[in-house]
C-alpha positions in Angstrom: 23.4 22.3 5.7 22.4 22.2 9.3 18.5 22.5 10.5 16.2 23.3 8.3 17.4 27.1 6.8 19.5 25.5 4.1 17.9 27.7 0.7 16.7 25.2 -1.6 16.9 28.0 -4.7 20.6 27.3 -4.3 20.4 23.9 -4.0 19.8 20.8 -6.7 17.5 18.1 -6.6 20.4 15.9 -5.3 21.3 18.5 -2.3 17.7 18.8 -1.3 16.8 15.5 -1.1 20.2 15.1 0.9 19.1 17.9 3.3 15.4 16.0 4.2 17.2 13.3 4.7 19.9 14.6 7.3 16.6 16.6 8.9 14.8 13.7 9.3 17.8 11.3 10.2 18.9 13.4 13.2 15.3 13.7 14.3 15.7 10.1 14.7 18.5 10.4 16.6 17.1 12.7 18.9 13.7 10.7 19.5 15.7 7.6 20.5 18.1 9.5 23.0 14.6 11.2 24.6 12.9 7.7 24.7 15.5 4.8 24.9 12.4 2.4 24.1 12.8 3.2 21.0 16.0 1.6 20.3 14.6 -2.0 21.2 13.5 -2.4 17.2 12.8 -5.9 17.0 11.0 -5.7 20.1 8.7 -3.3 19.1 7.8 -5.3 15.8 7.1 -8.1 17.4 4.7 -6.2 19.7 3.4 -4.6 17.2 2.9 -8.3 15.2 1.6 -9.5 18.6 -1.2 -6.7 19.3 -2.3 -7.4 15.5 -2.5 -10.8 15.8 -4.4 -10.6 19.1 -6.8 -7.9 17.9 -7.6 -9.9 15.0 -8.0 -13.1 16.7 -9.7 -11.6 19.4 -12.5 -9.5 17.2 -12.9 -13.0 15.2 -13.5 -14.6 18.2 -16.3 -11.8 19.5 -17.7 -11.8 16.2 -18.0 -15.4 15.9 -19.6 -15.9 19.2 -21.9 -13.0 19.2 -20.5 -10.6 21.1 -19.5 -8.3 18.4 -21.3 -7.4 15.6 -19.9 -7.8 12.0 -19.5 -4.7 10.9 -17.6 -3.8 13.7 -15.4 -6.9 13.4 -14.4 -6.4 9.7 -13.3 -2.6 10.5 -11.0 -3.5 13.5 -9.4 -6.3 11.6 -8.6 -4.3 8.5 -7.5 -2.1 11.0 -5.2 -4.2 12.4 -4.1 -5.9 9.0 -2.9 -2.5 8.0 -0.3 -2.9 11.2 1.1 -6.1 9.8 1.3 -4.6 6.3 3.8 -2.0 7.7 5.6 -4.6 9.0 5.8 -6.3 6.4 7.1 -3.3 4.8 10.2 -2.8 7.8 11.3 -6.7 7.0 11.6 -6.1 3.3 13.9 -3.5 4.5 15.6 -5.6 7.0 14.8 -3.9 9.8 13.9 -6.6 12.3 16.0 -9.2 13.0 18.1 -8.4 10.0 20.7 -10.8 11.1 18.4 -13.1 13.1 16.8 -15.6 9.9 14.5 -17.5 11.7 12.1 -15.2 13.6 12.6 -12.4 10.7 11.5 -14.9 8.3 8.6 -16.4 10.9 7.4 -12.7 11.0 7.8 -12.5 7.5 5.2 -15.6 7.3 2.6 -14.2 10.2 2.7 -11.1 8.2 1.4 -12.9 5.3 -0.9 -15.0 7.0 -2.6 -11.9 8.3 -2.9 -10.4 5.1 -4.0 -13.3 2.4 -5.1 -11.4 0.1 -1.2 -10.0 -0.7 1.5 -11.8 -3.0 4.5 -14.1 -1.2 6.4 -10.9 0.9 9.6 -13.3 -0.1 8.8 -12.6 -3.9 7.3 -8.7 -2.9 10.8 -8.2 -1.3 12.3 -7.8 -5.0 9.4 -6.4 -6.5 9.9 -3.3 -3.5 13.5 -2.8 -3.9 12.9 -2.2 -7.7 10.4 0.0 -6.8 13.2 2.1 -5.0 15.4 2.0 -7.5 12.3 2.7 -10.6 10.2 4.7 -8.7 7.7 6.2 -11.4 8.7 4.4 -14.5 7.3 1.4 -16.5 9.5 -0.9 -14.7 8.2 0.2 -11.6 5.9 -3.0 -11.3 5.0 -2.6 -7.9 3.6 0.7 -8.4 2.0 -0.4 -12.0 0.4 -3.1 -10.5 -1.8 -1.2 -8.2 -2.2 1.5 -11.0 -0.4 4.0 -10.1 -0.1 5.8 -13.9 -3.5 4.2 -15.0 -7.1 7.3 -16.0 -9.5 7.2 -13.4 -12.2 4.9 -14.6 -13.7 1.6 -15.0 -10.8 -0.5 -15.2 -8.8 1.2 -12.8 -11.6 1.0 -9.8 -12.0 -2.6 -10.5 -8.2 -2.6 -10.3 -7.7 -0.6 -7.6 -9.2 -2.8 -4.9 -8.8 -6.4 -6.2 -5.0 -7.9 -6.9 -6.5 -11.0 -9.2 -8.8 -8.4 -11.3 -5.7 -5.9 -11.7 -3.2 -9.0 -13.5 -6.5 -10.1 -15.3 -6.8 -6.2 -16.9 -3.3 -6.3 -17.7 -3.5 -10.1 -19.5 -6.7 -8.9 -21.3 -4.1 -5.8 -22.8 -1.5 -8.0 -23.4 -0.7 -7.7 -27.2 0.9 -10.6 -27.4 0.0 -14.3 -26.0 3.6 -14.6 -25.0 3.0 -11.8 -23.0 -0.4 -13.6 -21.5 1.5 -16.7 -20.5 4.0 -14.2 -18.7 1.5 -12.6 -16.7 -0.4 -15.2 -15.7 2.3 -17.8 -14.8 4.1 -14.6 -12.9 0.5 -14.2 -11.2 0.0 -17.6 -9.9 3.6 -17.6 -8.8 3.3 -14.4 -6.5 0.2 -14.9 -4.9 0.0 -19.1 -4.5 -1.7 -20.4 -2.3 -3.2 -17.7 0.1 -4.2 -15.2 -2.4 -5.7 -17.5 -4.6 -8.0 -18.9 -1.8 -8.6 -15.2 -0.5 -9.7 -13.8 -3.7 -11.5 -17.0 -4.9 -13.6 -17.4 -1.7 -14.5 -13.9 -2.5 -15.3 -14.3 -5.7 -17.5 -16.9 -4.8 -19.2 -15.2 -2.1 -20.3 -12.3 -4.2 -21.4 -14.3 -7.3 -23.2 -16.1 -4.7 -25.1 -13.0 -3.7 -25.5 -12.0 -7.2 -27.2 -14.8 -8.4 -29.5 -14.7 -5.0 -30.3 -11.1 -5.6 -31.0 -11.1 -9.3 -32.9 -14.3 -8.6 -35.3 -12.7 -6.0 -35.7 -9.7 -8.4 -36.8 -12.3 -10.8 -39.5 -13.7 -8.3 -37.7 -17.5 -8.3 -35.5 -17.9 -5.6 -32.9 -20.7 -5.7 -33.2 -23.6 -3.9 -29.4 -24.1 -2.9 -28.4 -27.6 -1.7 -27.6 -28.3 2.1 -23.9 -28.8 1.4 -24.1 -25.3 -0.6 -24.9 -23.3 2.0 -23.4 -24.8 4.7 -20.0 -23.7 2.8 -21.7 -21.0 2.0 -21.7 -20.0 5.8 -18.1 -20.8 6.5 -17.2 -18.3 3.3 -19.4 -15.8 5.2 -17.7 -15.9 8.5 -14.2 -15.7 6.6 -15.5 -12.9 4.9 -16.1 -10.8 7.9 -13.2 -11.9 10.4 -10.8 -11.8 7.0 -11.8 -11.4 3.5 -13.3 -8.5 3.8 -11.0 -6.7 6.1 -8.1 -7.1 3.7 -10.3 -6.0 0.6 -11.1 -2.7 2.4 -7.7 -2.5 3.8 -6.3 -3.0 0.3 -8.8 -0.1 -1.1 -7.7 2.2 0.9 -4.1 1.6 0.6 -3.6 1.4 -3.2 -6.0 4.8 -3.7 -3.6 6.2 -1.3 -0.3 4.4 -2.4 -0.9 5.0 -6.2 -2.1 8.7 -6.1 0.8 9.6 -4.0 3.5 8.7 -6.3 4.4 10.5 -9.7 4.3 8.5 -12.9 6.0 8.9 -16.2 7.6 12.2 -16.3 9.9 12.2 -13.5 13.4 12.8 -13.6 15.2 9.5 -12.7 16.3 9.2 -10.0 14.6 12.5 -8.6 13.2 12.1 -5.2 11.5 15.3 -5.2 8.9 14.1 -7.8 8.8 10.6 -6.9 6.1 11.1 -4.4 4.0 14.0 -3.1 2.4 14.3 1.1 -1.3 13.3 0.7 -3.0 14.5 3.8 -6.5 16.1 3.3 -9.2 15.8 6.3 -11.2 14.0 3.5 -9.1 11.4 3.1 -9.0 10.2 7.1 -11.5 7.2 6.1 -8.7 6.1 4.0 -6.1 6.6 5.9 -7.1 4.8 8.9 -6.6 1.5 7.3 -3.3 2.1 5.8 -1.4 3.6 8.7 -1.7 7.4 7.8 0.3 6.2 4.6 -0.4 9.3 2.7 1.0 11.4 4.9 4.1 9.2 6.2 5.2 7.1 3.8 6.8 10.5 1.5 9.3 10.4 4.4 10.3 6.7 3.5 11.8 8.1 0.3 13.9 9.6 1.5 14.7 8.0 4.8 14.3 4.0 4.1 15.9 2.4 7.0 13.6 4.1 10.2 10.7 2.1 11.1 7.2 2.6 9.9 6.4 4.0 14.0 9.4 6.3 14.0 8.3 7.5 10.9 5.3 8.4 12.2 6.8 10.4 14.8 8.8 12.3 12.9 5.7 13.8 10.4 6.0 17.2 11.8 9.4 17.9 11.5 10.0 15.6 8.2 7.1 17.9 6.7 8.6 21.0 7.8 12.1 19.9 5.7 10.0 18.9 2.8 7.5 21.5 2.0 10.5 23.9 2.3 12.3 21.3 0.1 10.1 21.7 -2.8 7.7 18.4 -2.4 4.4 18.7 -3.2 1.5 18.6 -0.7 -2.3 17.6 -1.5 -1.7 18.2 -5.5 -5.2 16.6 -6.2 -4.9 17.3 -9.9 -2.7 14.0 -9.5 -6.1 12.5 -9.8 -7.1 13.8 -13.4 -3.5 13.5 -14.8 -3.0 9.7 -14.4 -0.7 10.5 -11.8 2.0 12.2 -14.1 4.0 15.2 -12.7 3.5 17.3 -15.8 7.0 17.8 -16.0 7.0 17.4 -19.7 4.6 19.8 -20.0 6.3 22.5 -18.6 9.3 21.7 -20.7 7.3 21.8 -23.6 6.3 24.9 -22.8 9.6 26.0 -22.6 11.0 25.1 -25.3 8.2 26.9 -27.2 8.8 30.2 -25.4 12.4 29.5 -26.2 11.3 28.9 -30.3 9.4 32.4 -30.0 12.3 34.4 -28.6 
């Protein structure tokens, strides 16, 4: 099976995803012979960690002393957040410093420092590997977690968006309070102490507005103490240079993430139907603070140990191997199905056509 004309009618899940991955592999190959650059890995991450870091510093810094207004500031730094999540990503994977323990585990903790609002990426590192080995099914917790499998409604957009409210849905539908004590004590484990000062600050600073909003509706504004709103305008500023940017950054990523894989009715072990390419024009706004995930992150898959950059240089031809593959592109009715692949549908349907013969 050499290029891309391999026929996948003769082929079997198994071969096909084999063939995508030899495609993609020795475009790899190639890109790294045509630009030797490429082959300095953990140099690139840390440049990569390095002109996040900077950028968000920087835009803070502009923000804070009035040179950059805050609109601006929370969109460049959720922007460059998203970077450090795909690195994040690579050094789950191992792919910087795999041997090295001390800077992989010090980018490890920048990674996280850039990105509060995100559980331990220590404790995320088992969580993703089982997510490899699960992809699609209950014990996919990863995936679960930011809903992938849950209707489109209420719950899930308060989910969606927000870690804390996603385990506080899932304690509320606990059936058991065995099962309560489990989630929470598993919740306070994974994100302590950053995510639990990110999403409580946040909590705070919309209730905050709440109550000063429905109180000027009300004609009685508050009188807040001195103290109150000098914390008040710390939370603000953290908000902008921080908070925010990671609650828009994680939006946009878990819409993405949990709409691009299947749920529920995959084959195991099937990497055709574990994810689909989610690429519409619509979705750019998205995309741009999750690193084109939609369209890139299919490719992972199949190819795990390339380099969230290389994979986005690859796109063209990794699509080209894929579509003719059988992956799905843009299959929006993902939305209305929960994410399920409706594989058991058209077996049912099957077996009835069978049952009429």
């Amino acid at each position: 099976m050499h290029g891309t004309s391999a026929s996948p009618e003769r082929l079997n899940a198994q071969q096909r995803s084999a063939h995508i991955r030899q495609v993609v592999l020795a475009k790899g190959v190639e890109l790294r012979e045509r630009y030797p650059l490429l082959k300095h890995q953990d140099t690139i991450g840390v440049g990569i960690l390095a002109l996040a870091l900077v950028g968000m510093i920087g835009s803070a810094a502009l923000y804070m002393s009035g040179h950059l207004a805050g609109w601006a500031c929370l969109l460049l730094n959720a922007f460059f957040a998203s970077l450090t999540h795909e690195l994040e990503h690579d050094l789950i994977h191992s792919l910087y410093f795999r041997k090295q323990r001390l800077p992989h585990n010090l980018m490890m903790g920048l990674v996280w420092l850039a990105r509060p609002s995100t559980i331990n990426p220590w404790i995320r590192r088992h969580l993703h590997l089982n997510h490899h080995k699960v992809s699609g099914t209950e014990t996919d917790v990863e995936e679960r977690a930011i809903t992938n499998g849950e209707p489109w409604g209420i719950a899930r957009l308060l989910m969606v968006g927000d870690n804390l409210m996603s385990a506080f849905i899932r304690l509320l539908r606990a059936k058991t309070w065995a099962h309560r004590w489990s989630i929470a004590r598993r919740t306070l484990m994974a994100y302590a102490p950053l995510a639990l000062v990110h999403w409580g600050a946040w909590y705070v600073f919309l209730g905050f507005h709440a109550v000063n909003g429905i109180a000027y509706l009300l004609g009685s504004p508050v009188e807040w103490s001195a103290s109150t709103l000098a914390v008040m305008q710390v939370i603000q500023v953290a908000v902008v240079v921080i908070i925010g940017p990671n609650v828009l950054r994680t939006f946009c990523l878990h819409v993405v993430s949990s709409n691009m894989h299947y749920y529920g009715d995959i084959e195991a072990g099937n990497v055709i139907q574990q994810t689909q390419v989610l690429n519409p024009w619509w979705m750019w706004p998205l995309q741009a603070f999750c690193c084109n995930f939609g369209s890139s992150h299919g490719i992972h898959h199949f190819v795990v140990k390339e380099p969230f950059y290389l994979r986005q240089l690859t796109v063209p031809v990794a699509h080209k191997v894929m579509r003719e593959m059988g992956v799905r592109f843009n299959d929006f009715g993902t939305f209305g199905r929960a994410n399920r692949f409706v594989r058991q549908e058209a077996v049912a349907g099957e077996k009835v056509h069978a049952a009429r013969a």
